[in-house]
Kinemage of the C-alpha trace (Angstrom):
@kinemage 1
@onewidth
@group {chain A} dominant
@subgroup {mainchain}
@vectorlist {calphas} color= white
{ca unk a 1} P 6.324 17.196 4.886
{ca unk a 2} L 4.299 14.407 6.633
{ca unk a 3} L 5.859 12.809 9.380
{ca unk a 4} L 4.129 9.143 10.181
{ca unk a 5} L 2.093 10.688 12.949
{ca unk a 6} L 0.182 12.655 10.543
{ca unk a 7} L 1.675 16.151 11.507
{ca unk a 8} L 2.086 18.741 9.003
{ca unk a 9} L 5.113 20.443 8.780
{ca unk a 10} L 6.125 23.334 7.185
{ca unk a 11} L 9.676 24.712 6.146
{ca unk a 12} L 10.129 28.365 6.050
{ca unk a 13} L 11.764 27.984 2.333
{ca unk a 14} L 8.256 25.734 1.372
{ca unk a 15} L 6.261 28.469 3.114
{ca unk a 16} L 8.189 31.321 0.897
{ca unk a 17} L 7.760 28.906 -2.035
{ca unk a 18} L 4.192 28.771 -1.068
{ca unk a 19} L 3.188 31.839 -0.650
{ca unk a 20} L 5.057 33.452 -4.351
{ca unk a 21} L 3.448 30.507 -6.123
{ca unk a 22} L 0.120 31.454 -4.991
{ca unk a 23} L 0.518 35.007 -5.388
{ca unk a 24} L 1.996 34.938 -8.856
{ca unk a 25} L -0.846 33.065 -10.053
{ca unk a 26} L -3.928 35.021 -8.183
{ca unk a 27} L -2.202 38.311 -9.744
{ca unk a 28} L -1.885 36.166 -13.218
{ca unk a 29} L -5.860 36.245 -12.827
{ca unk a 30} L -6.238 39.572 -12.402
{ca unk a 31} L -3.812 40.641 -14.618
{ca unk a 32} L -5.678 38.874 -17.915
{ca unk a 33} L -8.849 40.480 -16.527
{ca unk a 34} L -6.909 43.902 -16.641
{ca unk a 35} L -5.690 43.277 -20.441
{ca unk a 36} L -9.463 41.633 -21.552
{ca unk a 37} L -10.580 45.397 -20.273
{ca unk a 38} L -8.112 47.381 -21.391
{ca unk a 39} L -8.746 45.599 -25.162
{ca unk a 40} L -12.803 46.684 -24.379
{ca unk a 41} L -11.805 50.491 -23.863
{ca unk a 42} L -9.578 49.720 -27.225
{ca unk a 43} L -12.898 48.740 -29.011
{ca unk a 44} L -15.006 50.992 -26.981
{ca unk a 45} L -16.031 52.589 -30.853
{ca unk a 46} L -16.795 49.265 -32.209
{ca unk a 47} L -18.540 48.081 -29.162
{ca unk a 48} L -20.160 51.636 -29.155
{ca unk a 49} L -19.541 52.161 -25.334
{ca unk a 50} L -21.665 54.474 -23.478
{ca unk a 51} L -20.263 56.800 -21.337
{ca unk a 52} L -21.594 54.797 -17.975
{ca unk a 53} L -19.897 51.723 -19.850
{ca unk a 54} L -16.585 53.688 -20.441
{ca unk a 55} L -16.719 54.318 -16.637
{ca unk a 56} L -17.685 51.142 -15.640
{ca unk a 57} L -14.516 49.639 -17.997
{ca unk a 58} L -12.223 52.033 -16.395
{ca unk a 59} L -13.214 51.302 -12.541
{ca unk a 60} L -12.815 47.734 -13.539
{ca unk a 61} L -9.472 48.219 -14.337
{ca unk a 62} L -8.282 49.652 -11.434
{ca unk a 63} L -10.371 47.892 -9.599
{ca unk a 64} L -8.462 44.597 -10.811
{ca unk a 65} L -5.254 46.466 -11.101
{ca unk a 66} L -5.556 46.432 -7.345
{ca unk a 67} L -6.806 43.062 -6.843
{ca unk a 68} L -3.016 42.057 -8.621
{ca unk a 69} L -0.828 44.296 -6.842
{ca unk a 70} L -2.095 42.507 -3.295
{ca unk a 71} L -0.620 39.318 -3.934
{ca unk a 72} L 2.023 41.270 -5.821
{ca unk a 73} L 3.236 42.823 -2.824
{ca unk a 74} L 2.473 38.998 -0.465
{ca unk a 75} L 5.313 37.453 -3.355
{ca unk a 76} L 7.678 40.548 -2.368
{ca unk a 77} L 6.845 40.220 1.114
{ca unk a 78} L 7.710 36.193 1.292
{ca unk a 79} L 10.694 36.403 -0.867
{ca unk a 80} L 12.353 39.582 1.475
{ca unk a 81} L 11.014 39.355 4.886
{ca unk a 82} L 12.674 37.851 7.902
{ca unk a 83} L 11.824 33.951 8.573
{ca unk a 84} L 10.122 34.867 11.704
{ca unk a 85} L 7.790 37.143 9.334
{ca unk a 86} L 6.859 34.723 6.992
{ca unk a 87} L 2.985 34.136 7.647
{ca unk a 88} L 2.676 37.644 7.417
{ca unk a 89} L 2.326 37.136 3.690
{ca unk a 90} L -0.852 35.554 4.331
{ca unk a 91} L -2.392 37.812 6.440
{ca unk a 92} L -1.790 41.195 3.405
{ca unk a 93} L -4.587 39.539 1.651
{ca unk a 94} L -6.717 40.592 4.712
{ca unk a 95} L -5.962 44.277 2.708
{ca unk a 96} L -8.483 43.528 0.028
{ca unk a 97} L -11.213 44.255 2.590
{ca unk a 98} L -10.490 47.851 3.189
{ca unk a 99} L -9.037 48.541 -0.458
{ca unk a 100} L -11.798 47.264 -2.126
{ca unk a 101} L -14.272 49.280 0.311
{ca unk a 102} L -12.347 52.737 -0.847
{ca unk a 103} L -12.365 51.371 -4.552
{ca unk a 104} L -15.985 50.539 -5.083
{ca unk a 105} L -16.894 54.220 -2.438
{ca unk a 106} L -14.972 56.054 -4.664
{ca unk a 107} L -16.117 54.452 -7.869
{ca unk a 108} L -19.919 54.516 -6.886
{ca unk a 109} L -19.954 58.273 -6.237
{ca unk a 110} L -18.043 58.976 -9.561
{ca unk a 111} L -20.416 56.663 -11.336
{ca unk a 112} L -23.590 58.398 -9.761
{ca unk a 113} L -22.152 61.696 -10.630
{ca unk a 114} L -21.980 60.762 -13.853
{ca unk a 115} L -25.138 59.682 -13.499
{ca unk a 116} L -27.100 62.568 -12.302
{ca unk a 117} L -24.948 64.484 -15.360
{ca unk a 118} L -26.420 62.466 -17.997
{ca unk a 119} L -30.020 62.942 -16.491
{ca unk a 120} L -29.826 66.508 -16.262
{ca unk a 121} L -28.180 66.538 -19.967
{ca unk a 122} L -29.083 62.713 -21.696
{ca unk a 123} L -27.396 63.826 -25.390
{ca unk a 124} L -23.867 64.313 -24.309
C-alpha cells in the first residue's frame, strides 16, 4: 500500500499473493510452449522432421518443461514457507542460471553426437 509519504509497503499475504500470481502465469508460458512442441513431435510425419529436428523438438521440451517447474516450485515456496522466508521465492528464479547451463551442456553434446552420427552415416 502507499502511505502519503510515498513509501511502499508490502504485506507478507500481498507478497505470497505476489509471488503465486507471477509464477502461475510465467509457468502458464512455458507450459503452452511445452504443448505447441509436444503437438510438433505429434506431426513430426507430416512436418517430415529430421532426426536433428526430432532432437531439437525434444530438448525444447524439457528445456521449457524446466523453465515451468522454476516458478512452479517459487508458487509452492510462497504459499508454504515461513513469513520470514518469503523473498526467498524471488531469489529460486536465480536457479534458471545454473539449470539452464546443464540443460543446453547436456543438450549440445547429445545434439553434436548426433551430429557426427549422421556425417559418418547421412541415410539413416
Amino acid at each position: 500500500m502507499l502511505s502519503g509519504g510515498g513509501h511502499f509497503e508490502l504485506t507478507v499475504p500481498d507478497a505470497r499473493a505476489l509471488f503465486e500470481l507471477y509464477g502461475l502465469g510465467a509457468a502458464a508460458v512455458f507450459v503452452i510452449f511445452v504443448f505447441l512442441y509436444r503437438h510438433a513431435w505429434s506431426e513430426q510425419g507430416g512436418l517430415e522432421l529430421n532426426e536433428i529436428e526430432l532432437h531439437d523438438t525434444r530438448a525444447e521440451i524439457g528445456q521449457n518443461l524446466a523453465m515451468a517447474a522454476v516458478p512452479l516450485l517459487s508458487v509452492a515456496w510462497a504459499a508454504l514457507c515461513p513469513e520470514k522466508l518469503i523473498g526467498f521465492s524471488g531469489w529460486l528464479y536465480f536457479s534458471y542460471g545454473p539449470l539452464l547451463t546443464w540443460q543446453g551442456m547436456r543438450n549440445g553434446g547429445r545434439r553434436k553426437k548426433l551430429e557426427q552420427k549422421l556425417e559418418r552415416h547421412p541415410s539413416n
